[in-house]
C-alpha positions, 0 to 999 in steps of 0.5 A: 510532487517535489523529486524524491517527495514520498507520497501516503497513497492510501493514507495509512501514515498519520500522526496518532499511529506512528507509522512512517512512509519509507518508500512509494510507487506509483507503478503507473501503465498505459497503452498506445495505439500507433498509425502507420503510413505504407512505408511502415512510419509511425505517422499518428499514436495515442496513449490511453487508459493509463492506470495506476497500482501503487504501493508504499512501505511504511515503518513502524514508529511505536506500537500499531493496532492493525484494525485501525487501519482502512479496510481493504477494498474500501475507497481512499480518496487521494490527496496532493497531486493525486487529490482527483483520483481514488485508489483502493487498498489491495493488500498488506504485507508485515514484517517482522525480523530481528534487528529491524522494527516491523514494516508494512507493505501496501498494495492497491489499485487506481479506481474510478473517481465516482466509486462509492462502493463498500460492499467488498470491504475486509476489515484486519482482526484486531491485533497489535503489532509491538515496536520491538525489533525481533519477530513477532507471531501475529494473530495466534498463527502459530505457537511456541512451547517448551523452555527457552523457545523465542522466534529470531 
């Protein structure tokens, strides 16, 4: 992976939908066993069992139907540098403000590799998420009543 290179973990930026990686992590872990001699040097260590939970942050490019994105739980193959590992994808954060257009938070997990499983899967309810630069209500959360009422 080239320096500062973004990388689509969980391949939800694609040309069709318009949304665009502005940020990833590979939030890599791993543990070591260490070996002492007696005066309490470290003669031998090991790094094992290093996993990953990356994350991305994507903005939007024009208007997004969240249900075309890949279930949650479900595997994502990984591609370039990652193309032997599999992740899958944990959550999603959207935001919404005024003065921005709405970006999207994506967590997930490193997997096993031969994971098949779509057992656990959630699929997001169908909304469509507008290209506008002010807050948006998402899935009927909540409403609005009255003259002049509009989110910020």
């Amino acid at each position: 992976m080239s320096w500062q290179a973004k990388t689509d973990f969980f391949g939800l930026a694609t040309a069709s939908n318009g949304l665009e990686v502005t940020e990833s992590n590979e939030n890599k872990t791993a543990s070591t066993a260490e070996g002492h001699n007696e005066k309490g040097d470290v003669v031998a260590f090991e790094v094992f069992g290093e996993t990953m939970s990356p994350s991305n942050t994507y903005v939007l490019g024009k208007d997004l139907t969240l249900s075309s994105l890949p279930k949650c739980g479900a595997p994502i193959a990984g591609t370039g540098d990652y193309s032997a590992k599999k992740f899958t994808l944990g959550s999603i954060t959207i935001s919404t403000s005024a003065g921005a257009p709405p970006s999207i938070q994506a967590t997930g997990e490193e997997i096993p590799a031969s994971t098949t499983h779509s057992d656990c899967t959630y699929t997001f309810p169908s909304t469509t998420l507008k290209l506008c630069h002010h807050a948006q209500i998402l899935w009927d959360a909540f409403t609005l009543g009255g003259t002049g009422c509009y989110l910020q």
